[in-house]
N, C-alpha and C positions, 0 to 999 in steps of 0.2 A: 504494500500500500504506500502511495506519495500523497502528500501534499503538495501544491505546488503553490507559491507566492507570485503573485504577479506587482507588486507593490510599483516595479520600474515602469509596467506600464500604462497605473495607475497615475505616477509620477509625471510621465509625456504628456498623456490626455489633459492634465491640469495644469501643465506647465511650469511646476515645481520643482526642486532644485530635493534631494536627500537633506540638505542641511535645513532647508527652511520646515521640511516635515518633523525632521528631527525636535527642532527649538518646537516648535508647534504642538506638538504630543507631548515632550517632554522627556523624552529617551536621550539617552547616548549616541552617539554615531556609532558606535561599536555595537553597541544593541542592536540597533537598526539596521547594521549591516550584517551581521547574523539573520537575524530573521530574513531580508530581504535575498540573501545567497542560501537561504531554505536548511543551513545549518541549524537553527534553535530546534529545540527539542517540544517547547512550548509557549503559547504565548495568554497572559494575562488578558481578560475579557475588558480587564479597563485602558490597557494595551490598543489593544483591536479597538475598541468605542472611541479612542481618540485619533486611532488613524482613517476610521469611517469620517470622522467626524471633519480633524484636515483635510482628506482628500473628498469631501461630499460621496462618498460611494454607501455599497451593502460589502458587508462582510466577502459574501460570494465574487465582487468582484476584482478582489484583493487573495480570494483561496481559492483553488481547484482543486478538485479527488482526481487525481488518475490512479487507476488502476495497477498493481505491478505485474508484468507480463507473468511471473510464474504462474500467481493464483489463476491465471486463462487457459494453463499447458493440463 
């Protein structure tokens, strides 16, 4: 099972910069770039509510389930 982060192309569509997300949420740039290269392990729900909230989106379009190929063999 993946998660996948789309947070960069969140980022494009609004025109935002990592660092202005960052100051805006309230995270680290090391945090945020953890999550965003899909290394975090987990992320905080007040986390996620303030990057909905900087980036105007839904959760979903910030995460996507792909599947991982073995579970399909």
């Amino acid at each position: 099972m993946a998660i996948i982060i789309n947070i960069d192309v969140m980022l494009a569509k609004r025109k935002m910069s990592v660092t202005e997300l960052s100051e805006r949420v309230g995270i680290t740039m090391a945090n945020l770039s953890i999550l965003k290269n899909g290394k975090a392990k987990a992320i905080r729900f007040s986390t996620l509510e303030g990057i909905c909230e900087a980036l105007d989106c839904q959760p979903g379009d910030i995460m996507e389930y792909v599947p991982d190929d073995r579970e399909n063999k």
